[in-house]
PAZAPA-4460 file (N, C-alpha, C; in steps of 0.05 Angstrom, whole numbers, plus 32768, in hexadecimal, padded with zeros to 4 digits):
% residues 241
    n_x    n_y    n_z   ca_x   ca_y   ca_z    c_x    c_y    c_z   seq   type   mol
   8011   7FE8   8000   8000   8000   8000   8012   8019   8000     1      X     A
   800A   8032   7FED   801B   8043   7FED   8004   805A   7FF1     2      X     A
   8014   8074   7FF7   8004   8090   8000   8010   8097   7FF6     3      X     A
   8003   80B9   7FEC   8012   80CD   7FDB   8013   80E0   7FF0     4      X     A
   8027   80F0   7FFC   8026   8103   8007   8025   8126   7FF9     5      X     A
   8023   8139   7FFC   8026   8154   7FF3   803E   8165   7FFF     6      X     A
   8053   816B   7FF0   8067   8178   7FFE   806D   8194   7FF2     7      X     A
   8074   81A1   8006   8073   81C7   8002   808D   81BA   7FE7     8      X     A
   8085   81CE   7FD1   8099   81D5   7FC5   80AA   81EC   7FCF     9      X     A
   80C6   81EA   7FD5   80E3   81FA   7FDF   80E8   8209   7FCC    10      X     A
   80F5   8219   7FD1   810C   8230   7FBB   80F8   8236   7F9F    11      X     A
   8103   8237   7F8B   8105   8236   7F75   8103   821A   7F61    12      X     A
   8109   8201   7F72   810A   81E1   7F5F   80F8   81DB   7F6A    13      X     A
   80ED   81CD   7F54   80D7   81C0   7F52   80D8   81A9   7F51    14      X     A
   80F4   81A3   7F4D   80FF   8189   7F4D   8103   8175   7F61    15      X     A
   80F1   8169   7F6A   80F5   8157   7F85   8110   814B   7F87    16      X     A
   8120   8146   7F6F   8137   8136   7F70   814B   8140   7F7D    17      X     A
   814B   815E   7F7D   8160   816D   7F7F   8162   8176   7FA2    18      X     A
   814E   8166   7FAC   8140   8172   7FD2   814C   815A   7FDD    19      X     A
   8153   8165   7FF4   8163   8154   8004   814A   814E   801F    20      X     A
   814A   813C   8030   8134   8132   803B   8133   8124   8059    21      X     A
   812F   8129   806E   8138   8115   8082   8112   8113   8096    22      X     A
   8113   810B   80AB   80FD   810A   80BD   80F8   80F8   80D5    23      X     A
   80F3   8106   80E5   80E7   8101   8105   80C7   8103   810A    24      X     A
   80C3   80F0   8118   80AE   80FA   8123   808F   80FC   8119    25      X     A
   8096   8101   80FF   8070   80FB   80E6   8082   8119   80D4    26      X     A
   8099   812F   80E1   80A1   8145   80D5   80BB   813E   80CD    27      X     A
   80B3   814C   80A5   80CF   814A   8094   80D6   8163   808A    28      X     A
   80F0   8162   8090   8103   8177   808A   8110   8174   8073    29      X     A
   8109   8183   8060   8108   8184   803C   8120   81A3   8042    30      X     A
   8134   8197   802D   8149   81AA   8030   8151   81B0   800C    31      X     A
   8159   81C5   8004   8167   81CB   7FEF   818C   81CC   7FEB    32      X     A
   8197   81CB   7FD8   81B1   81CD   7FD6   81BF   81E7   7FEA    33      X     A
   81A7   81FB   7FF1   81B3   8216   7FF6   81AF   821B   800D    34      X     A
   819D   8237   801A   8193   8237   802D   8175   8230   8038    35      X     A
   8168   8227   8023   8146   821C   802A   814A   8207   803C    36      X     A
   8138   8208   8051   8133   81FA   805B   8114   81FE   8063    37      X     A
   8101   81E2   8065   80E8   81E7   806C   80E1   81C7   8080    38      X     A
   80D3   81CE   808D   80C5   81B3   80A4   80A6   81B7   8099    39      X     A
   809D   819A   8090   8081   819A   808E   807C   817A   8099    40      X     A
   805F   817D   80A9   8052   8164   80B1   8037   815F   8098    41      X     A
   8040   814E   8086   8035   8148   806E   8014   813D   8078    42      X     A
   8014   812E   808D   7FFD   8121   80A0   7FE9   8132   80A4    43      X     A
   7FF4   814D   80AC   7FE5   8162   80B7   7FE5   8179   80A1    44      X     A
   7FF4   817D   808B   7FF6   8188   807D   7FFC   81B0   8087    45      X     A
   8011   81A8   808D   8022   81BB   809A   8041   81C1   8092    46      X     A
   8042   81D3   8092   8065   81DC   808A   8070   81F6   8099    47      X     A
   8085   8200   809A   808A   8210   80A5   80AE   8211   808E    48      X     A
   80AA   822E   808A   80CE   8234   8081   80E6   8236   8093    49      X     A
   80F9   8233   80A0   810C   823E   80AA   8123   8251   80A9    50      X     A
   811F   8267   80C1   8133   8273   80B6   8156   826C   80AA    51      X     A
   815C   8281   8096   8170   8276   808F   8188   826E   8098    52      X     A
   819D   8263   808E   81AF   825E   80A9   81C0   8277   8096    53      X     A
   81DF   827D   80B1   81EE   8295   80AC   81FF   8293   8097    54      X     A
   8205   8274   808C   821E   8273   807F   8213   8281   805C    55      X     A
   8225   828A   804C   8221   828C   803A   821B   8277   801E    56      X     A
   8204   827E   800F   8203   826D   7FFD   8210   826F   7FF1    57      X     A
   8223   827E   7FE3   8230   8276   7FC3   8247   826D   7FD4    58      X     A
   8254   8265   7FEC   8270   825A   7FF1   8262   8233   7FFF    59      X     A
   824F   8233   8007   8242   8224   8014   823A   820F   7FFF    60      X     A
   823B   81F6   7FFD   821F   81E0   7FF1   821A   81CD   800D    61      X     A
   81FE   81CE   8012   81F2   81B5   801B   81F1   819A   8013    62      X     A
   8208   818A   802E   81FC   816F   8019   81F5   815D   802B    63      X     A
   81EA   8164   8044   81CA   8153   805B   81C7   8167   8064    64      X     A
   81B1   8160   8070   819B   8165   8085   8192   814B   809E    65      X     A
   818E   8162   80B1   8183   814C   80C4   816A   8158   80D5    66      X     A
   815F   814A   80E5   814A   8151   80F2   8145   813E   8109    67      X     A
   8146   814A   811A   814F   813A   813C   8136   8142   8154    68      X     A
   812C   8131   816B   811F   813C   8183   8131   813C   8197    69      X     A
   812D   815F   81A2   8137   815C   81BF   8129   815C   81CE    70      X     A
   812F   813B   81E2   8113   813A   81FA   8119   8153   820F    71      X     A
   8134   8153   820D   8135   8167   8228   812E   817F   821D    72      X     A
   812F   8193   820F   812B   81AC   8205   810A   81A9   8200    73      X     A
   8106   818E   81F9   80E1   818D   81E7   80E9   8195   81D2    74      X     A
   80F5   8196   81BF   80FC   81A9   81AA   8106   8196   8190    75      X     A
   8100   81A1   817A   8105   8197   815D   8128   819F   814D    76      X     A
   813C   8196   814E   8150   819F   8142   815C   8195   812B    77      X     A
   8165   81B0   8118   8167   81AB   80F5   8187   81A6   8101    78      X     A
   819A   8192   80EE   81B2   8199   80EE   81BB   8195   80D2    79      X     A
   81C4   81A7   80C4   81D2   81A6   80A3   81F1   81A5   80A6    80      X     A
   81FB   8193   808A   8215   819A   8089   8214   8193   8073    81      X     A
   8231   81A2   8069   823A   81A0   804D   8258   81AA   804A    82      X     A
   8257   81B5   8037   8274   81C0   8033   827F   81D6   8021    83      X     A
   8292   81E3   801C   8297   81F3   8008   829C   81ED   7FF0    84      X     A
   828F   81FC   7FDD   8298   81F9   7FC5   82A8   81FA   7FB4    85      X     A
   82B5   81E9   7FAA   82CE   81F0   7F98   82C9   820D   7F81    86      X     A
   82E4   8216   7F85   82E2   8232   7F76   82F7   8223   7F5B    87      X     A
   82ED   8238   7F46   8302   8231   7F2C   831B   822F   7F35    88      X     A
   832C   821B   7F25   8342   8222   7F28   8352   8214   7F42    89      X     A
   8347   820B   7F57   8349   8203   7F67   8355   81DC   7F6C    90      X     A
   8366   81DA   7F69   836E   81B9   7F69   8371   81AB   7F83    91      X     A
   8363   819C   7F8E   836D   818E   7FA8   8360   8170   7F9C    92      X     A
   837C   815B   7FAB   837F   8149   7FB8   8376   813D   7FCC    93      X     A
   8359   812A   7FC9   834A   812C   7FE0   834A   8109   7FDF    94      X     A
   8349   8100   7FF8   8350   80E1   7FFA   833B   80DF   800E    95      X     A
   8329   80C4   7FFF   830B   80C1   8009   830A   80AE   8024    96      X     A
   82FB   80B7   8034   82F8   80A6   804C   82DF   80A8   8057    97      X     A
   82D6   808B   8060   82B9   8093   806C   82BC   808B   808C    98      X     A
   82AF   809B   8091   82A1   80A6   80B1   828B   80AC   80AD    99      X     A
   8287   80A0   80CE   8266   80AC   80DC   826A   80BD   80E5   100      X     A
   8255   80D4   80E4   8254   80F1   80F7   8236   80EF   8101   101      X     A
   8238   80ED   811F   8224   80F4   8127   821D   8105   813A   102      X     A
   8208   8116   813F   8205   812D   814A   81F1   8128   816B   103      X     A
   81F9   812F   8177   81EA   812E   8192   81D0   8141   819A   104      X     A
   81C1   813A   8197   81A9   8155   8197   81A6   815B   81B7   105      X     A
   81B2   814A   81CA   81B9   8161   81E0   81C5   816D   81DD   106      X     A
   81E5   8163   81E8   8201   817E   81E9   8200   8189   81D4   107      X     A
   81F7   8181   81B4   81F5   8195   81A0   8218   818D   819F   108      X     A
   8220   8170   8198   8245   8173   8195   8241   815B   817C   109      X     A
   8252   815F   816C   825F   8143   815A   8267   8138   8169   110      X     A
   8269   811A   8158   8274   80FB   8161   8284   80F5   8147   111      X     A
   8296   80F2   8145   829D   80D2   8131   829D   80B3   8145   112      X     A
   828A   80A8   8125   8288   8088   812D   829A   8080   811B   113      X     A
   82A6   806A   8123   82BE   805B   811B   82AB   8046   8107   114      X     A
   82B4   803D   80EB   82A9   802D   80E1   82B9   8011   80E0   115      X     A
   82A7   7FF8   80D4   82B5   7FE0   80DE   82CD   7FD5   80D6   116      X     A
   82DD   7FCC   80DD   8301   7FC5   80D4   8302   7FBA   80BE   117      X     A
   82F5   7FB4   80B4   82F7   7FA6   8098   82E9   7FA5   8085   118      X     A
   82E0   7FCA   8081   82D8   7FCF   8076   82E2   7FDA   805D   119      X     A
   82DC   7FD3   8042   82EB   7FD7   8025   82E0   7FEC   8021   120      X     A
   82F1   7FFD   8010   82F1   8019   8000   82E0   8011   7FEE   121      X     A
   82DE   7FFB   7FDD   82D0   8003   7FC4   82AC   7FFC   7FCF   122      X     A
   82AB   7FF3   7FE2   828C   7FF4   7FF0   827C   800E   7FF3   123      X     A
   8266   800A   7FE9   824E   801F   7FEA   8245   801B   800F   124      X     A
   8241   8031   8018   823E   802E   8038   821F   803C   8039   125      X     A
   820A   8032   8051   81ED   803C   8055   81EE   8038   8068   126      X     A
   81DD   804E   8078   81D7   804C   809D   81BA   8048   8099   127      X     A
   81B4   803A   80A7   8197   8032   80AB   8191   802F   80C8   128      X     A
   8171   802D   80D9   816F   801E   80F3   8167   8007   80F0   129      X     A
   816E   7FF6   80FD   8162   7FD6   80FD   815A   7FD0   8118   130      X     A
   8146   7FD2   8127   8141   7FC2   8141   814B   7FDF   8155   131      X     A
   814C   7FEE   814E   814E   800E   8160   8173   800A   8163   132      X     A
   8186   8002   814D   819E   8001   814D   819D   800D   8135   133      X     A
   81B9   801E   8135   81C8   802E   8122   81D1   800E   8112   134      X     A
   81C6   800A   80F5   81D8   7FF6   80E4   81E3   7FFC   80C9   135      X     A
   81F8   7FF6   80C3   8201   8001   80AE   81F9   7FDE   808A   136      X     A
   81F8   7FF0   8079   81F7   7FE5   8064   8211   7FEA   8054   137      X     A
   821B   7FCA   804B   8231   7FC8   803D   8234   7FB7   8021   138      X     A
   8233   7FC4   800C   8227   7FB6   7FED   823B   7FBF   7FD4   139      X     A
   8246   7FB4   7FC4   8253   7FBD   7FB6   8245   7FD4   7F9E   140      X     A
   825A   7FE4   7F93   824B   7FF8   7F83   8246   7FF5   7F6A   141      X     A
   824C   7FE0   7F5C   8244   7FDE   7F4C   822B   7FC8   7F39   142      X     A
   8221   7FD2   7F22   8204   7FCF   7F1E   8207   7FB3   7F10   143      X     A
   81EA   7FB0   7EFB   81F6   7F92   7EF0   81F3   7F7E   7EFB   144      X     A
   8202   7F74   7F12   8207   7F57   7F14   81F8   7F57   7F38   145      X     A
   81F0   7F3F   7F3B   81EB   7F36   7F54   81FC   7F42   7F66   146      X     A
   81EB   7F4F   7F74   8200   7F60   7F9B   81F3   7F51   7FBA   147      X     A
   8201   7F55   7FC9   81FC   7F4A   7FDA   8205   7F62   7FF5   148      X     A
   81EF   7F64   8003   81EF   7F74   800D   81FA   7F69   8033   149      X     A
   8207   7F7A   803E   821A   7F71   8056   8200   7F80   8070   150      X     A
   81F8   7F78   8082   81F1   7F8C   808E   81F9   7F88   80B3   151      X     A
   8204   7FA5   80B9   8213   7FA0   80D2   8208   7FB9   80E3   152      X     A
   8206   7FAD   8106   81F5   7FC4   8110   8206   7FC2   812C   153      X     A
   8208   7FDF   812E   821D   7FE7   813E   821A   7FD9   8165   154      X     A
   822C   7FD2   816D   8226   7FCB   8189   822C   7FE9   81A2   155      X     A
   8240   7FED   81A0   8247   7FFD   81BD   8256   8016   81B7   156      X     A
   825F   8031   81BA   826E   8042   81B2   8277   8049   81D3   157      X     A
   8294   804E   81D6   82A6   8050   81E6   82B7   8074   81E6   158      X     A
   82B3   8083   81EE   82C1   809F   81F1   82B5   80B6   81EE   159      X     A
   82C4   80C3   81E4   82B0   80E2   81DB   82B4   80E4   81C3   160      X     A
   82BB   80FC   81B0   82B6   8103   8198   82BF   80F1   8183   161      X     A
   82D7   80E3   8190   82E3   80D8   8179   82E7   80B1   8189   162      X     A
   82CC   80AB   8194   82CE   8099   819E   82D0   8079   8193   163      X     A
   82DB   8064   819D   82D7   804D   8186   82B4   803B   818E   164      X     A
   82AF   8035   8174   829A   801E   8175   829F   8006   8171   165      X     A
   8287   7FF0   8173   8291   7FD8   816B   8273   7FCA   8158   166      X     A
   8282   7FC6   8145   8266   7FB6   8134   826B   7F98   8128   167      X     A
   824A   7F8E   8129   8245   7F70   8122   8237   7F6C   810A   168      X     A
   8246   7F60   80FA   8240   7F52   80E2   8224   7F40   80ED   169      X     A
   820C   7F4E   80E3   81EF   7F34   80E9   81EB   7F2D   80DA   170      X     A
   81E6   7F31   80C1   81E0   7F25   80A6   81F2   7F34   808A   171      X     A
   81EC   7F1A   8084   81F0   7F25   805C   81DB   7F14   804F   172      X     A
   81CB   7F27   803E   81B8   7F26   802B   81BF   7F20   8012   173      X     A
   81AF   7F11   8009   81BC   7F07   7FEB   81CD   7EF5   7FDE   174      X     A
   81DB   7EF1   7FC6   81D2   7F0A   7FB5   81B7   7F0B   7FA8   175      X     A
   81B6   7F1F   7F96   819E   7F2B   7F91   81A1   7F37   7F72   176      X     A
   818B   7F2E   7F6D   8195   7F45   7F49   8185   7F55   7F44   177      X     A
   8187   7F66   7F35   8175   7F80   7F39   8179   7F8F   7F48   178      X     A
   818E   7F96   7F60   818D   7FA4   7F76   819D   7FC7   7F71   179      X     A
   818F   7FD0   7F75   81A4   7FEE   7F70   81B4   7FF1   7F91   180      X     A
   819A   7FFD   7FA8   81A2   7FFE   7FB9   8191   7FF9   7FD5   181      X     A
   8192   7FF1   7FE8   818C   7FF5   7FFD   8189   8008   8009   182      X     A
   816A   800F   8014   8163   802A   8021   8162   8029   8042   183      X     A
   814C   8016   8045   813D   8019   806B   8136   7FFB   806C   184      X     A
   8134   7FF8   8082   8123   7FDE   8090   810A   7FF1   8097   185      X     A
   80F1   7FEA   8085   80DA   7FF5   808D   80CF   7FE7   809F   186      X     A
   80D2   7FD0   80A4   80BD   7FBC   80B9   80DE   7FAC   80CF   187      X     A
   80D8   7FA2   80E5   80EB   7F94   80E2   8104   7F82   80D1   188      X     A
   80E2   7F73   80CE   80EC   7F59   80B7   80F4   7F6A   809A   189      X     A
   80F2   7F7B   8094   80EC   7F7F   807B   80FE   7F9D   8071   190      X     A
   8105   7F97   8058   8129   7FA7   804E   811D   7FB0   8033   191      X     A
   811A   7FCC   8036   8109   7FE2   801F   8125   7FDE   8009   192      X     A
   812B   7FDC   7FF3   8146   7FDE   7FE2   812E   7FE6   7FC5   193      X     A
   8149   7FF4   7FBC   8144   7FFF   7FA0   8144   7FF5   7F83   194      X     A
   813A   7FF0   7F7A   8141   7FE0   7F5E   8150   7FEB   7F4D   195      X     A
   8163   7FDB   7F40   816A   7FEF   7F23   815B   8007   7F0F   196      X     A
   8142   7FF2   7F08   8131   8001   7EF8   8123   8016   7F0E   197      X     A
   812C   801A   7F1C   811D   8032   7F31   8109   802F   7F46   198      X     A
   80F9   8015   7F43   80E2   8008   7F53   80F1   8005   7F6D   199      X     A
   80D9   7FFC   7F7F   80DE   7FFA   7FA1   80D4   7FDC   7F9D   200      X     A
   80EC   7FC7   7FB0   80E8   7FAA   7FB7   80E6   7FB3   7FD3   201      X     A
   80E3   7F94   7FD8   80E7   7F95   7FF7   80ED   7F76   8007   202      X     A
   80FB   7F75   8013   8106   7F62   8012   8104   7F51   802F   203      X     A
   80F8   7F38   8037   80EE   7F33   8049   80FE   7F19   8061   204      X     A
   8111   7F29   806A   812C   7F19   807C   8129   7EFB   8089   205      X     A
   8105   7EF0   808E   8109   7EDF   8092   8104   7ECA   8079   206      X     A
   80F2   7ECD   8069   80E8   7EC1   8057   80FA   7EBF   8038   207      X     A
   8115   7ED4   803E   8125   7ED9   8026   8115   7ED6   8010   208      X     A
   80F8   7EE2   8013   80E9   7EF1   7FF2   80F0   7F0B   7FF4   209      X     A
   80F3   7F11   7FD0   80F2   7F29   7FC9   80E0   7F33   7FC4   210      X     A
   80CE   7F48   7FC2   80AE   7F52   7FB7   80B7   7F6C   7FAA   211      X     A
   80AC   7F68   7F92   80A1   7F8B   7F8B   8092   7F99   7F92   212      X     A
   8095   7FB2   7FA0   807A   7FBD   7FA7   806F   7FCF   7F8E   213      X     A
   8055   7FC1   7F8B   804A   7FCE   7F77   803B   7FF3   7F7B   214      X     A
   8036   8007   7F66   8032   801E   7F77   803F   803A   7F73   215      X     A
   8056   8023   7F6F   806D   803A   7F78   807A   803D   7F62   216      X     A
   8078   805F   7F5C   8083   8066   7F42   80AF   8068   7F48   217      X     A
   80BB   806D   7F2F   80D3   8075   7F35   80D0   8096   7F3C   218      X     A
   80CC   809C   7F45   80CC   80BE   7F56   80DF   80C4   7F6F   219      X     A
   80E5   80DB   7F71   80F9   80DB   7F84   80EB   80D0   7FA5   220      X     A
   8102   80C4   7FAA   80F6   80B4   7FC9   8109   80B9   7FE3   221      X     A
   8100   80B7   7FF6   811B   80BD   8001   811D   80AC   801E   222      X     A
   812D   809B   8020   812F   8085   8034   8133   8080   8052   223      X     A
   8110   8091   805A   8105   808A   8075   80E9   8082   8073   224      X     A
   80E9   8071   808C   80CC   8065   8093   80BB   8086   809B   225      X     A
   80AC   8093   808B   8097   809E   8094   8086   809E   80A6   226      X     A
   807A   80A1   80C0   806A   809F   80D5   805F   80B3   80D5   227      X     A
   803D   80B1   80D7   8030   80CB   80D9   8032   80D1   80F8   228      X     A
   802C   80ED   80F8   8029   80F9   8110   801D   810E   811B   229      X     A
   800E   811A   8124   7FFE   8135   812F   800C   814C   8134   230      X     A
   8039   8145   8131   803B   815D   8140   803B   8170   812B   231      X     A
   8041   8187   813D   803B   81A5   812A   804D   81AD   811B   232      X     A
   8057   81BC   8106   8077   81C3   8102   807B   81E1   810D   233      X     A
   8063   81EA   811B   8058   820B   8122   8062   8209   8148   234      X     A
   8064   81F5   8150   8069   81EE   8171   807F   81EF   817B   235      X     A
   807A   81F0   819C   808E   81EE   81A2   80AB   820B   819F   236      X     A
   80C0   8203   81A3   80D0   821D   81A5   80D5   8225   8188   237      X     A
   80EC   8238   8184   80F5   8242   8167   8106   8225   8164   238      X     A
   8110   8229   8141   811F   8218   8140   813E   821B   8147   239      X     A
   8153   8206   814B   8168   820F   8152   817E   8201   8139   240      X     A
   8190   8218   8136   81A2   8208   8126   81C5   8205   8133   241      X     A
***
């Protein structure tokens, strides 16, 4: 079963593809490359704009968004990051590495999470929750041929900012053909992934069936479980960035 929701068109694009997307709560935070930012509860059919943040757009690009609850404040918090833009002319030497950054919606401080020891460079990496655990998705990147997807969910983190974790290999899925990529675990049992041709499967951990869900056009989608909800995007304090 699928629903269509209604979402504030942002900025100037019209282009859903080009909107960046995250959500808490039944409220999604629909972001642009620049400074737009907007919270709407699609349920309730509500939006609200935010003010802009200070940094400048033409040195600035956005490339996430987040959207967090603080129990202790009661309060809704946006967090963006991105980076500067290369100017003409400009040559750097940049040597790729992946890290977790995660943000504390108390102290309001970064974390780096340590990722798992044997983990390969040429692997495509996905954070997902599985069972109210941070798990990561590990799949090769390229298309074509049968993939098999690794999935590992974090156990314990040890320090402060730059503290170590430790993670367990629970399953590997597959292989599989047709698979582009892995998005969410929408149900427990059950692993939302992308098709080549653009369609939504879903894939069912105990029964190792695959299903198509029928419904569902190739349109831009963006990989969280949706939950409706009553709250307001009008409540509560200002927003904080």
């Amino acid at each position: 079963m699928t629903e269509d929701f209604d979402l504030p068109v942002i900025s100037d694009e019209p282009d859903m593809s080009c909107l960046l997307g995250c959500h808490c709560n039944g409220i999604v935070c629909l972001a642009d490359y620049g400074k737009t930012l907007v919270l709407c509860n699609p349920a309730i059919m509500e939006y609200k704009a935010l003010p802009e943040p200070c940094h400048s757009e033409y040195d600035f690009v956005t490339l996430g968004v987040g959207l967090g609850y603080d129990s202790r404040a009661n309060d809704y918090k946006v967090v963006k990051f991105g980076g500067r833009k290369f100017q003409p002319g400009w040559s750097e030497h940049l040597k790729a590495e992946y890290v977790i950054i995660s943000f504390d919606m108390f102290d309001e401080v970064f974390r780096r999470i340590s990722l798992p020891d044997n983990l390969q460079t040429q692997q495509c990496i996905k954070l997902a929750v599985w069972n109210e655990s941070l798990a990561l998705f590990l799949y090769p990147g390229e298309r074509g041929a049968p993939i098999s997807i690794e999935v590992w969910v974090m156990d314990d983190c040890f320090g402060g900012v730059k503290g170590s974790c430790s993670w367990t290999k629970k399953l590997t899925i597959g292989p599989l053909d047709g698979i582009a990529t892995p998005w969410t675990f929408w149900k427990n049992d059950e692993l939302l992934i992308e098709a080549i041709d653009g369609g939504l499967l879903s894939y069912n951990l105990c029964s190792h069936m695959l299903r198509t869900l029928g419904g569902v056009e190739s349109i831009r989608r963006w990989d969280f479980s949706y939950v409706r909800s009553l709250v307001s995007v009008h409540g509560g304090n200002q927003a904080h960035w």
